[in-house]
N, C-alpha and C positions, 0 to 999 in steps of 0.2 A: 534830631539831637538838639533838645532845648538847651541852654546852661541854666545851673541851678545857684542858687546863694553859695553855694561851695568849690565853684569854680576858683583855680588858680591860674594865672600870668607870670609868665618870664618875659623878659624884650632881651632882644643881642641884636646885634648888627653882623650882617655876613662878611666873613673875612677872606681874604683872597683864597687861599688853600681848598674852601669849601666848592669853590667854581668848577664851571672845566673853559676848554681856549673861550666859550665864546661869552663868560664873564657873568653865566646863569649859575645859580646852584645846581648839583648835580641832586637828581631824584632822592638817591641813598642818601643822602646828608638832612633830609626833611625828618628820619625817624632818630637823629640824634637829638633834634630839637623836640621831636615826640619825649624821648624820653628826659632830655630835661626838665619838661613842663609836669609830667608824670613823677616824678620823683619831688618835686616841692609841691605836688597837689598830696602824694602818700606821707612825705613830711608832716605836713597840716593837718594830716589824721592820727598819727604817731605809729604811722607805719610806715616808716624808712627801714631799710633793709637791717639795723643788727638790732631794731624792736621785733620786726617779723623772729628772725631766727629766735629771739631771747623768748618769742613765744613758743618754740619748737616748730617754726612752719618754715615752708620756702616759697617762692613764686615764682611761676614760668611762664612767659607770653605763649600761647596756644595761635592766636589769630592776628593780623595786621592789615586790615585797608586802609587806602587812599588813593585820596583823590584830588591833584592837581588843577586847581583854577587858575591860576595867573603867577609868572615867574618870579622867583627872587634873583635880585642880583645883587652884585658884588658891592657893596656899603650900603646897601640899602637895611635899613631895619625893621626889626620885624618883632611882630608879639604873640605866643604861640601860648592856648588858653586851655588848660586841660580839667574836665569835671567829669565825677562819677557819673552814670547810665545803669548800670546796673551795677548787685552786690552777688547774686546767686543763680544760678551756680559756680557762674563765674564772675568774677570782676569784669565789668568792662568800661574803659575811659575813653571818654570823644575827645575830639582836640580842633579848635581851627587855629591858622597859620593866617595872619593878615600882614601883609606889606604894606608897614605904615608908613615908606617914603612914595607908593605910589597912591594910598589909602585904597589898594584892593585885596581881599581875601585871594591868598595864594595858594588854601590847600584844608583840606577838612576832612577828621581821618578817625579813627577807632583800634583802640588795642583790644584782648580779650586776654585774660589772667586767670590761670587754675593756681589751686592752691594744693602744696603734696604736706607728708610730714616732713619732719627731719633728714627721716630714712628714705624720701623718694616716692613714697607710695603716692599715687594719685588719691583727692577725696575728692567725693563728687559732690560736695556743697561747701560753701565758704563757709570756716566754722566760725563758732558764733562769739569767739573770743575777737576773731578782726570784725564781725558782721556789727559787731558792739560800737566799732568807731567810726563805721561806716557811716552817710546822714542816714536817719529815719525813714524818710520817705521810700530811701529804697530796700528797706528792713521789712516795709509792711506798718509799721506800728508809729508813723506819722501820728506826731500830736502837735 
């Protein structure tokens, strides 16, 4: 997973509630910061959720790894880095997770995004009205 020019960053800092007793973030709370970083990387494409619909589409995550390197904990902050990887058939966006009060990468992970219509239907290729705002490079037609 290289990042591309098109990468995006959010930073937050872990808040108590995120924890459990022993003052680490709890696994499950890693993919909310997944999708904050995913939702201001599809903003920067002008595809945040009532552009997608206003296009007639929807998106549903299909796929989710990760992989846990090194702990978050309780105030520590952190910067979670999210860029395109592929556009077809499916969307799919990398992410790392670095702990930058201990400066070590705490997690590196990958969604996978199909695209239906309106009505639900699965399509089996991202159509080319979102492939449009997608970068090039992963279009194919890199100039």
């Amino acid at each position: 997973m290289t990042r591309d020019e098109h990468a995006v960053s959010i930073e937050a800092t872990v808040p108590f509630h995120f924890c459990d007793p022993l003052f680490v973030v709890w696994h499950g709370r890693y993919f909310e910061y997944f999708g904050m970083a995913r939702a201001e990387l599809m903003k920067s494409r002008k595809l945040d959720v009532p552009e997608i619909r206003g296009l007639g589409y929807r998106m549903y995550m299909t796929d989710v790894r990760c992989r846990y390197l090194y702990p978050l904990g309780y105030g520590d902050d952190l910067r979670v880095t999210a860029w395109f990887t592929a556009a077809t058939p499916l969307i799919r966006v990398a992410y790392t997770v670095t702990n930058l009060t201990q400066g070590r990468k705490s997690a590196r992970a990958y969604t996978e995004i199909a695209t239906t219509d309106a009505q639900g239907e699965l399509l089996l290729q991202t159509p080319s009205v979102i492939l449009e705002r997608l970068p090039a490079e992963l279009r194919g037609d890199a100039s």
